[in-house]
C-alpha positions as CSV (number, residue, x, y, z in Angstrom):
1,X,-11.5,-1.3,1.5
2,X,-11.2,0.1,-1.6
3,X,-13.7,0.6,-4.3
4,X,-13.7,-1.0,-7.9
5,X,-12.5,2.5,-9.6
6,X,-9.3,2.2,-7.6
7,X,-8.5,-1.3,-8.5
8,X,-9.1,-0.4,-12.3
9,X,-6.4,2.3,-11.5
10,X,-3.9,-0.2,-10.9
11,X,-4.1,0.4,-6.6
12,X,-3.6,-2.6,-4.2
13,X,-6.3,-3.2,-1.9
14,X,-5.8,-5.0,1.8
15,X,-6.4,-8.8,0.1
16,X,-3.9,-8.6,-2.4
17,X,-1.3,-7.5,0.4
18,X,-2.1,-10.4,2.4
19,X,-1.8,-12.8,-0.8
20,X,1.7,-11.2,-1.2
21,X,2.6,-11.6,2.5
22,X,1.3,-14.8,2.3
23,X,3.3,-15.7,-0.3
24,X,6.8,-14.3,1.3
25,X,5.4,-16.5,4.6
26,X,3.9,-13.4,6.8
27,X,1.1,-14.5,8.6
28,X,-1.0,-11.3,9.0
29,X,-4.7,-10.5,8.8
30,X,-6.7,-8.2,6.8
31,X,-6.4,-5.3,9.2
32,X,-2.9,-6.0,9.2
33,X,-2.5,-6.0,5.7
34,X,-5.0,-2.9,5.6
35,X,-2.6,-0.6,8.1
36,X,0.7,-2.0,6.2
37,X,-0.9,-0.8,2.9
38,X,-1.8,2.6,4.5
39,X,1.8,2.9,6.2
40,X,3.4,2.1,3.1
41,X,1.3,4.9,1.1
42,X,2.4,7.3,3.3
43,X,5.9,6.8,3.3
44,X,5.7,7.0,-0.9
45,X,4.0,10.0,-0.7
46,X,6.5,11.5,1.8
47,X,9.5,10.4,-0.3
48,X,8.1,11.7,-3.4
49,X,7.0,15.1,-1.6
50,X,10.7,15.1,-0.4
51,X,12.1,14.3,-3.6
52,X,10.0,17.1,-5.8
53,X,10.9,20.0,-2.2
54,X,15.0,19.0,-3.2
55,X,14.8,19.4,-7.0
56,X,13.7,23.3,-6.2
């Protein structure tokens, strides 16, 4: 999970993707929630990497 600091940054943490999920009527668990979370971190970060290597 993550720690207090990163919520105070603004991050999501694995319960407030399930509540989400939840809400659009995904039944997943917390470790579900937790690896979407992750997946979805890394694809920003690749996007944004890609984005930033094509403005050179």
């Amino acid at each position: 999970m993550r720690s207090d600091d990163d919520n105070a940054k603004g991050k999501l943490d694995a319960e407030q993707v399930l509540k989400m999920l939840k809400a659009e009527g995904m039944d997943v668990t917390v470790e579900q929630a937790q690896l979407i979370l992750d997946f979805l971190r890394k694809l920003a970060a690749i996007a944004v990497s890609n984005y930033l290597n094509t403005k050179q």
